[in-house]
N, C-alpha and C positions, 0 to 999 in steps of 0.2 A: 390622289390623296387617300383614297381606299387603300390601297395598298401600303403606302406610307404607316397607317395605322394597325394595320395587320398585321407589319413589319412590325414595330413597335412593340407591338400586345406579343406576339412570338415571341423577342426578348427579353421581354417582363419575365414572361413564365419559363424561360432559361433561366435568369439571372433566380429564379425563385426557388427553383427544382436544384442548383448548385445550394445555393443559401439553404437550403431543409437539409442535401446531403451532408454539406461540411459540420452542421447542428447535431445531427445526428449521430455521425463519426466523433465529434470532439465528446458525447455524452458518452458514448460507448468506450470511451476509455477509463470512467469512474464508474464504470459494474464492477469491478472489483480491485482491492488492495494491488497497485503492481507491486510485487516484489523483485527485485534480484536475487538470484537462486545462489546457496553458497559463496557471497561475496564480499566478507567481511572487510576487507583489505580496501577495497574498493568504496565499498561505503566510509570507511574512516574519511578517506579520501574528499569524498564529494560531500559528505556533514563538513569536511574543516570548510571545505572551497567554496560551499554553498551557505554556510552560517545554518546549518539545519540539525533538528535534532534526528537522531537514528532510533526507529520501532525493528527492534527483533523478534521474530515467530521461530523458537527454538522446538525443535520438535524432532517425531524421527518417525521414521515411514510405517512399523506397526501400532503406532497410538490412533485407538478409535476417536478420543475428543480432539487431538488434532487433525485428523479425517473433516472432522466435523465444523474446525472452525474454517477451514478453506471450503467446505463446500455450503456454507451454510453465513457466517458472521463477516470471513472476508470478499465476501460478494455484495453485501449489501451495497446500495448507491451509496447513503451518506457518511456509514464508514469510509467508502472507499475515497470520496470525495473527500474525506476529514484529512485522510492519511496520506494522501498523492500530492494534497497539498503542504501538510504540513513537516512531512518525516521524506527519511531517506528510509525506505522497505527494505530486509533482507530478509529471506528464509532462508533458515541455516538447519541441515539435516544432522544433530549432534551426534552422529554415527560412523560418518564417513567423511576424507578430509580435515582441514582446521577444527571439522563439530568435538572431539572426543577433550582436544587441550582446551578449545573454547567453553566446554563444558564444566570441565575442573574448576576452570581460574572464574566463570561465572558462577560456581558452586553451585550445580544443576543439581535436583534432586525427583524431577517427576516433570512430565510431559504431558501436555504443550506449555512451556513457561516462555511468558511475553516479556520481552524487559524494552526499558525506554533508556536511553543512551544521550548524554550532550554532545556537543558539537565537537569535545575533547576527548570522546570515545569513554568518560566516567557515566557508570551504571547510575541512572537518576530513580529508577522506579521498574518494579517486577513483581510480577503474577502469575499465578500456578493455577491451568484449568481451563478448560472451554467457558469463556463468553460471550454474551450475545453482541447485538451490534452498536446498541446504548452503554452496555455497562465498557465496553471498545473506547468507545468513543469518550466517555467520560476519564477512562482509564489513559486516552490520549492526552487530551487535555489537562488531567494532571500535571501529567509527564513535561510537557511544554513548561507548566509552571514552578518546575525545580530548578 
């Protein structure tokens, strides 16, 4: 019967020590915004397939304030949780690639510009500048609501 119980109690705290690490793995996937790098095409794709709106982070590799929003505003937990759930992420380098035409026909004027996209690939809402992860998130949920 000892044993019995022993046996028991050891599997408790398997089953327990699995149950923290899967917690822990699923939370670690909302430290930050995931994006898809350069892949516009693709997100059209998965916004039609998925009914989801598409957040773009247009930006280009020497902008300090977009240095600043990936290492700073899209790492935030509840940005990122705002946005993993609700958007299709892309980070699109407007410099190299699709970035330079994608940039005209978005009529880019200054970096890091965020734009919020429907599910038909039409521009619903856009901003120009490093934000935090409130004014993000508010700036989200706009977005949702056009």
């Amino acid at each position: 019967m000892k044993s019995m119980l022993k046996y028991l109690h050891n599997l408790a705290l398997i089953i327990c020590l699995f149950t923290i690490s899967a917690c822990a793995q699923n939370k670690s996937t909302n430290k930050q915004i995931n994006f898809m790098e350069d892949a516009w095409p693709q997100a059209l794709k998965q916004a039609a397939a998925q009914n989801k709106y598409i957040f773009v982070d247009a930006y280009a590799t020497w902008c300090g304030p977009c240095k600043m929003l990936k290492a700073i505003t899209f790492k935030n937990n509840k940005a990122a949780a705002f946005f993993n759930q609700h958007y299709i992420n892309v980070a699109m380098d407007m410099e190299k690639g699709l970035g330079p035409q994608l940039a005209q026909e978005w009529q880019m004027q200054a970096y890091p510009t965020l734009l919020v996209f429907n599910a038909k690939g039409q521009l619903v809402l856009k901003t120009v500048g490093f934000i935090g992860a409130k004014d993000l998130i508010r700036f989200g949920e706009e977005g949702l609501r056009r």
